[in-house]
ZABANU-801252 format. One record per residue (C-alpha): x, y, z. Coordinates in Angstrom, 3 decimals, decimal comma. Each point is the difference from the previous one (the first is absolute). Example, Ala and Ser with C-alpha at 12.3 -4.5 7.8 and 13.67 -1.06 7.14 Angstrom:
REM residues 2
<X->12,300 Y->-4,500 Z->7,800> $
<X->1,370 Y->3,440 Z->-0,660> $
REM end
This chain:
REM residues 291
<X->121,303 Y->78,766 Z->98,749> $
<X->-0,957 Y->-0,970 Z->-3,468> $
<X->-0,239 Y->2,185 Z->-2,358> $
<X->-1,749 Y->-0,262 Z->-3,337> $
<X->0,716 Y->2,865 Z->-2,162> $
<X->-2,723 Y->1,810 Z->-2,588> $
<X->2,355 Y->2,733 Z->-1,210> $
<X->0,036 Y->-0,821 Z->-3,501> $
<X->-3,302 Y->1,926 Z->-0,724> $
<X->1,011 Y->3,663 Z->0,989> $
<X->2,963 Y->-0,808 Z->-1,913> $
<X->-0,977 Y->-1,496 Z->-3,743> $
<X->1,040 Y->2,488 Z->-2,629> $
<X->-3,339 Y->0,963 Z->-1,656> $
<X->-0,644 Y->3,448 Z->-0,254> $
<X->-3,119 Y->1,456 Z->2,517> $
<X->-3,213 Y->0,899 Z->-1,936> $
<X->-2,285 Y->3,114 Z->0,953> $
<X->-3,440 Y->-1,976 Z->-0,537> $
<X->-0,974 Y->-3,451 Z->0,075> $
<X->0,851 Y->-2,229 Z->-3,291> $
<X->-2,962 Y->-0,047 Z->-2,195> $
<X->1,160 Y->-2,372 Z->-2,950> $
<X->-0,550 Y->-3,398 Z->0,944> $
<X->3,410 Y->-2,314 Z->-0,462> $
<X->-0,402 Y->-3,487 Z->0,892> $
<X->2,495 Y->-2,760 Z->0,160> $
<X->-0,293 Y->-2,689 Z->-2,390> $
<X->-0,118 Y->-3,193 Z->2,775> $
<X->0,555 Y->0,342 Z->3,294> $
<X->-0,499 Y->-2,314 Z->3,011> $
<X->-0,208 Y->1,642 Z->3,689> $
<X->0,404 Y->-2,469 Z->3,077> $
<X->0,784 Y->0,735 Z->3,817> $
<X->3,206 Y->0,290 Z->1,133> $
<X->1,415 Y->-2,088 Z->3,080> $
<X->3,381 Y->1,222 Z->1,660> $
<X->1,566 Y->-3,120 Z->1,317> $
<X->3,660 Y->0,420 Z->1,503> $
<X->2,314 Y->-2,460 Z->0,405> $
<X->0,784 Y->-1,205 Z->3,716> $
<X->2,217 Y->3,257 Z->1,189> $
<X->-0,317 Y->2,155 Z->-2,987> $
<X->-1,734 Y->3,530 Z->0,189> $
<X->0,099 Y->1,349 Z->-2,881> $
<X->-2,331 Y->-0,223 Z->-3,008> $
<X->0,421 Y->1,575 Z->-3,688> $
<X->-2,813 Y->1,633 Z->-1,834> $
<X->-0,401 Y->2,095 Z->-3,195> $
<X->-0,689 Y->0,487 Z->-3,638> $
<X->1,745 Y->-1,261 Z->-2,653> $
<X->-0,720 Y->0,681 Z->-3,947> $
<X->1,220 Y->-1,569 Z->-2,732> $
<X->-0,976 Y->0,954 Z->-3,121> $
<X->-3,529 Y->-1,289 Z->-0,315> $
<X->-0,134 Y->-2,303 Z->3,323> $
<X->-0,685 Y->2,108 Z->3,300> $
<X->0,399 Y->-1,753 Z->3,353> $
<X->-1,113 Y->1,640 Z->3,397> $
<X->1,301 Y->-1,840 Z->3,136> $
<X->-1,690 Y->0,320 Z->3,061> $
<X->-1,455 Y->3,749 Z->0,053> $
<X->-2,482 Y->0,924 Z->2,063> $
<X->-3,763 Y->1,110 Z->-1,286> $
<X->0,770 Y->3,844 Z->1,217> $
<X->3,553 Y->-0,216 Z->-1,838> $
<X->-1,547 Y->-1,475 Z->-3,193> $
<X->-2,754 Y->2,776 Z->-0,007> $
<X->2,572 Y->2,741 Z->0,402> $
<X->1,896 Y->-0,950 Z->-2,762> $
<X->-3,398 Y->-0,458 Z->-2,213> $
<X->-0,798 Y->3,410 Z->0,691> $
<X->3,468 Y->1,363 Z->0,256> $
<X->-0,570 Y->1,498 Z->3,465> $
<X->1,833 Y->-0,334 Z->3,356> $
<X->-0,795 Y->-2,679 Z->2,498> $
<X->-1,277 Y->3,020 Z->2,429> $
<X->-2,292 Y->1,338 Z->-2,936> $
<X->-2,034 Y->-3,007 Z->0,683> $
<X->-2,951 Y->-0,409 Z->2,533> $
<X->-1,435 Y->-4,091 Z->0,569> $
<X->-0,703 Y->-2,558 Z->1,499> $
<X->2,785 Y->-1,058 Z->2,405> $
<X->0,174 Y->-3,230 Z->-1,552> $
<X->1,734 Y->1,446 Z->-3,370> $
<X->3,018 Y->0,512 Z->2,310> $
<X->0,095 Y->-3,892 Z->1,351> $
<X->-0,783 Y->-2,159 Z->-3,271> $
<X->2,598 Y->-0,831 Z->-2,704> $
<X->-0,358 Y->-0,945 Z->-3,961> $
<X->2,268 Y->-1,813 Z->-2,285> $
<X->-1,341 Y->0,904 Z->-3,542> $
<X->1,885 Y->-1,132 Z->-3,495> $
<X->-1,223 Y->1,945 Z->-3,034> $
<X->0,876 Y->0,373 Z->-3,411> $
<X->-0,208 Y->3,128 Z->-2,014> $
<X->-2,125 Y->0,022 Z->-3,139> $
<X->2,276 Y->0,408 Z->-3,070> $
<X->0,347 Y->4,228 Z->-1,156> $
<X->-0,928 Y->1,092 Z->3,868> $
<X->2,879 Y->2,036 Z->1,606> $
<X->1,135 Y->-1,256 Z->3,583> $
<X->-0,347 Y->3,938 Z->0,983> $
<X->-3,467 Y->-1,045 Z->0,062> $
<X->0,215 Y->-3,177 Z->2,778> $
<X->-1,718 Y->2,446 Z->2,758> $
<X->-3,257 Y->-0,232 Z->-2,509> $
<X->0,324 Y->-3,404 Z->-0,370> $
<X->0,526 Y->-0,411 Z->3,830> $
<X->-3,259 Y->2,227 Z->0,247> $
<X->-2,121 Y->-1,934 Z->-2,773> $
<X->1,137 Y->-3,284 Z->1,896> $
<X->-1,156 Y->1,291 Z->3,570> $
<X->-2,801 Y->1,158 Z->-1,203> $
<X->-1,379 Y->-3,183 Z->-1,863> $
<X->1,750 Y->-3,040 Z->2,175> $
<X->-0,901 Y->2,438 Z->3,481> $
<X->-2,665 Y->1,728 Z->-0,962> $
<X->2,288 Y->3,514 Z->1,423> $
<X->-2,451 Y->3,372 Z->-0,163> $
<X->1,268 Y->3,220 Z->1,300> $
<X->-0,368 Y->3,508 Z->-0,211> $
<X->2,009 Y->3,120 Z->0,386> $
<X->-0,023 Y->2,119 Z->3,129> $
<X->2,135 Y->2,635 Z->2,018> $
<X->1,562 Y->-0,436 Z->3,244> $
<X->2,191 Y->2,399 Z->2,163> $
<X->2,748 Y->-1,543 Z->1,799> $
<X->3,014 Y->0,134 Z->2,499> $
<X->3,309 Y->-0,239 Z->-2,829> $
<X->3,583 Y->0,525 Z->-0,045> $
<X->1,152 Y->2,243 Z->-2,674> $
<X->3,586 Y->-0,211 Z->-1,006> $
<X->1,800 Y->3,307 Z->-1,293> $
<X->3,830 Y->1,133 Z->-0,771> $
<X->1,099 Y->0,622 Z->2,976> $
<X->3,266 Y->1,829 Z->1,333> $
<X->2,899 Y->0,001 Z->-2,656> $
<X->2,041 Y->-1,737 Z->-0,962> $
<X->-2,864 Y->-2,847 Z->-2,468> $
<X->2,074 Y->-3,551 Z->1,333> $
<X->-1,391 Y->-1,824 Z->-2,791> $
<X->2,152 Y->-1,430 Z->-2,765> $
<X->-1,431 Y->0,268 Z->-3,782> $
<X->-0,144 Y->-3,122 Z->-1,116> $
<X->2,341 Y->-1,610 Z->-3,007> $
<X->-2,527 Y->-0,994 Z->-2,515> $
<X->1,383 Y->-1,265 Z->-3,301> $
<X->-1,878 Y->1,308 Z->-3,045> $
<X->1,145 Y->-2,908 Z->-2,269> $
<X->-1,453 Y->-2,726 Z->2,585> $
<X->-2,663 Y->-2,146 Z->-2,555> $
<X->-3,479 Y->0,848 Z->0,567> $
<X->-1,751 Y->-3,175 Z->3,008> $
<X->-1,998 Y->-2,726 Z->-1,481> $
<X->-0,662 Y->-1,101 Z->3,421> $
<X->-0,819 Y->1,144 Z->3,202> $
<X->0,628 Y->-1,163 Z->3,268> $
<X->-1,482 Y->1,815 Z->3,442> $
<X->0,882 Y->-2,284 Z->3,193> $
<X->0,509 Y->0,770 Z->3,851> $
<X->1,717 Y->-2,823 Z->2,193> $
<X->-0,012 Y->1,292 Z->3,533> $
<X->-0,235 Y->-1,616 Z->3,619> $
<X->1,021 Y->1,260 Z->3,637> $
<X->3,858 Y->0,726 Z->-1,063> $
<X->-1,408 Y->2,416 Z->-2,862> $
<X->-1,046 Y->0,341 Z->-3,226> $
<X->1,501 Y->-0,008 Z->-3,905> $
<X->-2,561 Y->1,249 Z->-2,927> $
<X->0,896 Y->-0,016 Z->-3,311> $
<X->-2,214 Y->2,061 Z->-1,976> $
<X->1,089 Y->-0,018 Z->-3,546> $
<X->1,616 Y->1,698 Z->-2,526> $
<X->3,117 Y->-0,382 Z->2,717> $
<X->-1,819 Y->1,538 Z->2,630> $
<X->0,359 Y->-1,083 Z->3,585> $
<X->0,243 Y->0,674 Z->3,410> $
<X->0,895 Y->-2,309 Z->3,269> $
<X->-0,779 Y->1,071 Z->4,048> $
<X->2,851 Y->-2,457 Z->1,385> $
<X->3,112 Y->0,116 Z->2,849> $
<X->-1,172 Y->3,622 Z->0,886> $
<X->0,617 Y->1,284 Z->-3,093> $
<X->-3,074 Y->1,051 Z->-2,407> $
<X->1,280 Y->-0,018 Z->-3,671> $
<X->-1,922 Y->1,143 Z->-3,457> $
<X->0,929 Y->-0,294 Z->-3,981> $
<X->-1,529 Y->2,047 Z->-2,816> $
<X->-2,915 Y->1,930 Z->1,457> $
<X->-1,789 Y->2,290 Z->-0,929> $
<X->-1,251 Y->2,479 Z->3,116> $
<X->-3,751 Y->-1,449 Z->-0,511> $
<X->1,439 Y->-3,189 Z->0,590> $
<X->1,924 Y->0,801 Z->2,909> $
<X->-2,936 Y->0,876 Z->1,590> $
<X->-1,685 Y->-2,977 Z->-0,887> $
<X->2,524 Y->-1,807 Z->1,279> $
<X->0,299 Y->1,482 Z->3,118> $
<X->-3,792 Y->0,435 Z->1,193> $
<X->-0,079 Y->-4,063 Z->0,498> $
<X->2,074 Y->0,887 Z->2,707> $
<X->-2,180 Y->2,805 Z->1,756> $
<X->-2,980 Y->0,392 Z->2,430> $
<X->-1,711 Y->1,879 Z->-3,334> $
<X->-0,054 Y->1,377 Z->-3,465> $
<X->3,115 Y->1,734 Z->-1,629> $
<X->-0,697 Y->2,692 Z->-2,702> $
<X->3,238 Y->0,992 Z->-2,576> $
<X->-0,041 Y->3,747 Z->0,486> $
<X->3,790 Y->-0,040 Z->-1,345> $
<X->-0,546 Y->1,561 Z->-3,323> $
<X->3,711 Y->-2,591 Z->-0,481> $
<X->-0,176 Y->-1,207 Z->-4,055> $
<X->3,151 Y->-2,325 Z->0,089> $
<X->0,676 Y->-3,730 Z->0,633> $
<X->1,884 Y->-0,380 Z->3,165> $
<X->2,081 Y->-2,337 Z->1,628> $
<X->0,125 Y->0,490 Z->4,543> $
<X->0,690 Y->-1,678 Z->3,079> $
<X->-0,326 Y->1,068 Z->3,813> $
<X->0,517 Y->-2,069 Z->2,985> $
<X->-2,856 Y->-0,876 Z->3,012> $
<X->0,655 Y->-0,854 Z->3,548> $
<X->-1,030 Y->-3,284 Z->1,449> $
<X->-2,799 Y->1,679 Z->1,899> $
<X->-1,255 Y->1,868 Z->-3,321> $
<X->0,297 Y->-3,351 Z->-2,046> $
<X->-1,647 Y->-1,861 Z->2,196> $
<X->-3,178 Y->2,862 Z->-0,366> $
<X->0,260 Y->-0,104 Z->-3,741> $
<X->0,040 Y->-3,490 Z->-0,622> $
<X->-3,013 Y->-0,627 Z->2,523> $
<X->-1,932 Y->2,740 Z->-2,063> $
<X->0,606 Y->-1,556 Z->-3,493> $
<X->-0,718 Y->-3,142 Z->1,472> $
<X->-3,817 Y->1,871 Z->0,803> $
<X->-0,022 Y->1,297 Z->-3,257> $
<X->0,506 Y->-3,232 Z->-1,979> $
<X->-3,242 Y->-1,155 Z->1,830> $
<X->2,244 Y->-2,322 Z->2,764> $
<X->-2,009 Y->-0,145 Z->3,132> $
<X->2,474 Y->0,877 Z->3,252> $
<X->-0,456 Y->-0,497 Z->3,475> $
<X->-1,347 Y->3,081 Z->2,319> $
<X->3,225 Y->0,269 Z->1,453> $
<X->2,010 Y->0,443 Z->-3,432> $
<X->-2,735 Y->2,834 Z->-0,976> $
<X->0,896 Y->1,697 Z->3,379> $
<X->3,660 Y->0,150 Z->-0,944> $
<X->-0,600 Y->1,176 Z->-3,272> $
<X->-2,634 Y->2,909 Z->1,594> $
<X->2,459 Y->0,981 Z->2,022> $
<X->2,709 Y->0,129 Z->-2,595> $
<X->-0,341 Y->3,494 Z->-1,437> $
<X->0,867 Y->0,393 Z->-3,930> $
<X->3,121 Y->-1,496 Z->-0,621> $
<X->-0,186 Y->1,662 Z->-3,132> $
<X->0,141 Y->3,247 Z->0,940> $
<X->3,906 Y->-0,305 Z->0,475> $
<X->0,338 Y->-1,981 Z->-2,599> $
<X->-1,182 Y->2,592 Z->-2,446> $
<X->2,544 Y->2,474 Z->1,745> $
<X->2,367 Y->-2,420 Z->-0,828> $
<X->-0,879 Y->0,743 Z->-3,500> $
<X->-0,286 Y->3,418 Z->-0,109> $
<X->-3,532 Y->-0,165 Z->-0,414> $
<X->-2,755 Y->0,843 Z->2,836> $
<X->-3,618 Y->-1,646 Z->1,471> $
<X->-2,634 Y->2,087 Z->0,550> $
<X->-3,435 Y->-1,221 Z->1,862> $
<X->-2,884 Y->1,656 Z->-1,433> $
<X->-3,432 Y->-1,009 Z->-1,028> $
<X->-1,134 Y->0,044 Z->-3,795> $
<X->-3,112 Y->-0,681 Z->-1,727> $
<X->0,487 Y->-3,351 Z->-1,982> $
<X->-1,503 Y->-2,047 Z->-2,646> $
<X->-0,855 Y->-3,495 Z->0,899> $
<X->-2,101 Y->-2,722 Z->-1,692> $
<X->-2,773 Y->-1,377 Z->2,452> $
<X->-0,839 Y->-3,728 Z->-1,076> $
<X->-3,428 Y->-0,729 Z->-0,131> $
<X->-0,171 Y->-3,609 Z->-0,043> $
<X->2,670 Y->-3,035 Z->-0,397> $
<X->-0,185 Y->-3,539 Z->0,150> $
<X->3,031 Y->-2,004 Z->2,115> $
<X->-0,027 Y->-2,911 Z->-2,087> $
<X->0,499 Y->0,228 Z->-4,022> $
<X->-2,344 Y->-1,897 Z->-2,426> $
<X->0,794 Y->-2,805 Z->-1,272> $
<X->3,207 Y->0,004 Z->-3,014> $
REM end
């Protein structure tokens, strides 16, 4: 099984915004071209991301619904289109006009999909099957974790997520990680919202922090071949990889993994439904205009 793993979007450190941007924030230059995933003879594993460096910004291989969530700064499941969006992959190098914070790259993602794919949308509601995660039974197993308050401040930034059939390993900046590997899932310097982030790419739907947790945490629990197996085929579905019927079955008949997991933690699933707000996209072209 190959998998090619999206998870970097869910998991970029800008800060969620109640209402659509309404400041336009362009890049200076950018040039947008399709992205090919070509693996050498008996290699299965591919590495995607963001990376920003001061004033150059380089997107490798993200698919059209991961580079609309981060425009918007909305979840993957906020998003309703054309199947496509899941499928097609963009390689886009940009540089940031002098003065312009790189807080501001999900504008400048959104100016760029809007002029070089000519992206509309609108805003809707949608209620939904979700898993909300709560404290659960005492005692909390997470550890706080060590952050040094003299550390100097990033110039650069550096999202990437290298997985294949063995497992995964994201980096997600600011010495955040995580890695799903030997049995053993593993996590650095999260926050609770992006635990959950983290961990939805690896369930049948939506996750919603109901934790009320403020900290940065470090955790680890451990997953059974039979539950790894389920996970990995259902992040493999989420980064847009298409699977054989038989692989869905498994995964279908898998359960939630995650539901022990989180007992593991001292923290608790619950399935419920919830009303939630997703962007509907109105209209999208596949291939970019010309740089």
């Amino acid at each position: 099984m190959k998998l090619i793993p999206a998870f970097v979007v869910g998991v970029l450190a800008f800060a969620p915004v109640s209402s659509l941007a309404q400041t336009r924030i362009e890049f200076e230059v950018a040039s947008v071209r399709p992205f090919s995933i070509e693996t050498a003879a008996g290699t299965e594993s591919v590495t995607l991301g963001v990376k920003v460096d001061r004033a150059q910004v380089r997107i490798a291989g993200l698919t059209m619904r991961d580079l609309v969530a981060m425009a918007y700064r909305v979840k993957l499941y906020q998003l309703s289109g054309p199947e496509w969006m899941e499928t097609e992959r963009y390689d886009i190098n940009a540089k940031v006009a002098e003065g312009v914070s790189l807080e501001k790259l999900p504008e400048m993602v959104q100016a760029l999909l809007e002029d070089r794919f000519k992206l509309r949308i609108h805003k809707d509601k949608k209620e939904m099957p979700v898993y909300a995660l709560l404290v659960g039974k005492p005692p909390l197993k997470l550890k706080d974790s060590v952050i040094d308050p003299n550390a100097p401040p990033q110039t650069a930034v550096t999202v990437t997520g290298t997985g294949s059939a063995a497992g995964v390993s994201v980096n997600m900046g600011n010495g955040s990680t995580y890695s799903f590997m030997g049995g053993k899932f593993e996590a650095k310097k999260v926050t609770a919202e992006a635990m959950v982030a983290v961990l939805e790419r690896f369930t049948d739907r939506p996750m919603m922090d109901l934790t009320e947790l403020k900290g940065t945490y470090d955790f680890e629990f451990s997953v059974t071949p039979e539950d790894t197996q389920t996970l990995m085929i259902r992040a493999a579905v989420n980064a847009g990889v298409k699977l054989p019927p038989q692989a869905l079955q498994l995964a279908d008949n898998g359960g939630n993994p995650l539901t022990g997991a989180a007992e593991q933690l001292g923290l608790k699933l619950d399935s419920r439904k919830m009303a939630v707000d997703i962007i509907v996209i109105d209209q999208v072209q596949k291939a970019p205009t010309e740089n």
